[in-house]
C-alpha positions as CSV (number, residue, x, y, z in Angstrom):
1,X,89.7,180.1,109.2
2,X,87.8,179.8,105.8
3,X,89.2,181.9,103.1
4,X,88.3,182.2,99.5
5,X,91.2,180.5,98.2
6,X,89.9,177.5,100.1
7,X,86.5,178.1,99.0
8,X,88.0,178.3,95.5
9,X,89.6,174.9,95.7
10,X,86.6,172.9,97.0
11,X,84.8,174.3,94.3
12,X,87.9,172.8,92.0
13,X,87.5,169.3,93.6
14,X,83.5,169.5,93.6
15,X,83.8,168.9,97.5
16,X,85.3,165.5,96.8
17,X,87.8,165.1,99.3
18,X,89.3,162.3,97.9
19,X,90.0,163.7,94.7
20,X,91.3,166.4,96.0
21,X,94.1,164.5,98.6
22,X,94.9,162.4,95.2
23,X,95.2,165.3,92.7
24,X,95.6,168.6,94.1
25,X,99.0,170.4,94.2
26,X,101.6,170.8,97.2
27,X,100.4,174.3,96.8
28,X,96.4,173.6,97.8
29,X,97.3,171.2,100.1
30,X,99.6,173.2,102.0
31,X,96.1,176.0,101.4
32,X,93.8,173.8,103.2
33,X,93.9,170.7,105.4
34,X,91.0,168.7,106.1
35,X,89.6,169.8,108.8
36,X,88.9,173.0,106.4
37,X,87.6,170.6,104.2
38,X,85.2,169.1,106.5
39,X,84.0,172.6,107.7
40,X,82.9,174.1,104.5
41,X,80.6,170.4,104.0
42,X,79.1,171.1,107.2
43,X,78.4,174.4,106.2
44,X,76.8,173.4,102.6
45,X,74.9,170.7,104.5
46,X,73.4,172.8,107.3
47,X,72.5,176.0,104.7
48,X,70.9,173.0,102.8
49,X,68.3,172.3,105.7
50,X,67.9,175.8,106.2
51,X,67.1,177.0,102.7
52,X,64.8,173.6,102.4
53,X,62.9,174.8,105.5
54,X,63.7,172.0,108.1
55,X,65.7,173.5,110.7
56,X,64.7,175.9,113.5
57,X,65.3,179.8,113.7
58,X,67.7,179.1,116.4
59,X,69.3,176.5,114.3
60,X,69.5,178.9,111.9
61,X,71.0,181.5,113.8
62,X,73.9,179.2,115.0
63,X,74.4,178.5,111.5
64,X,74.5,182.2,110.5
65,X,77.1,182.9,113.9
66,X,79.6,179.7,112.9
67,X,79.8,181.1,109.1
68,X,80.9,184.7,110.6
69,X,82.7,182.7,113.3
70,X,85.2,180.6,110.8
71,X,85.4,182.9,107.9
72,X,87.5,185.6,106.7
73,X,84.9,188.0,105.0
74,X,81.5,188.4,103.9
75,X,82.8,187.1,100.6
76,X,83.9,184.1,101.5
77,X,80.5,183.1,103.3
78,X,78.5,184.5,100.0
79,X,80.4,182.0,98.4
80,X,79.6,179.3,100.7
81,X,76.0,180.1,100.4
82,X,75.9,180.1,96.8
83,X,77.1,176.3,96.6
84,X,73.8,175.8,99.2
């Protein structure tokens, strides 16, 4: 499940994964694992196609179900949306 707090720590890292398995603390790591990690990219990549207009509605709409899917609250998927 997405949560802020993990939203909050790919923010920290810039969504570089790399930098954040060298450099983040036990505490973020024990947070998130990567398949987190790899979740919120697809998400910023696939709200990328749909705010640039080249997906499908129904693309879109499996987009919009997954985000309420794997998230915690509305706030977390705002948050998501804004790094789009």
């Amino acid at each position: 499940m997405i949560t802020l707090d993990k939203v909050k720590i790919y923010q920290r890292f810039n969504g570089d994964v790399d930098r954040w398995a060298r450099g983040g603390t036990k505490e973020e790591r024990s947070i998130m694992n990567d398949s987190d990690w790899f979740l919120i990219d697809s998400f910023i990549q696939d709200g990328n196609l749909v705010r640039k207009g080249l997906a499908a509605d129904s693309f879109m709409d499996s987009v919009n179900e997954r985000l309420n899917e794997n998230c915690d609250s509305e706030e977390t998927i705002q948050a998501i949306r804004e790094m789009e």
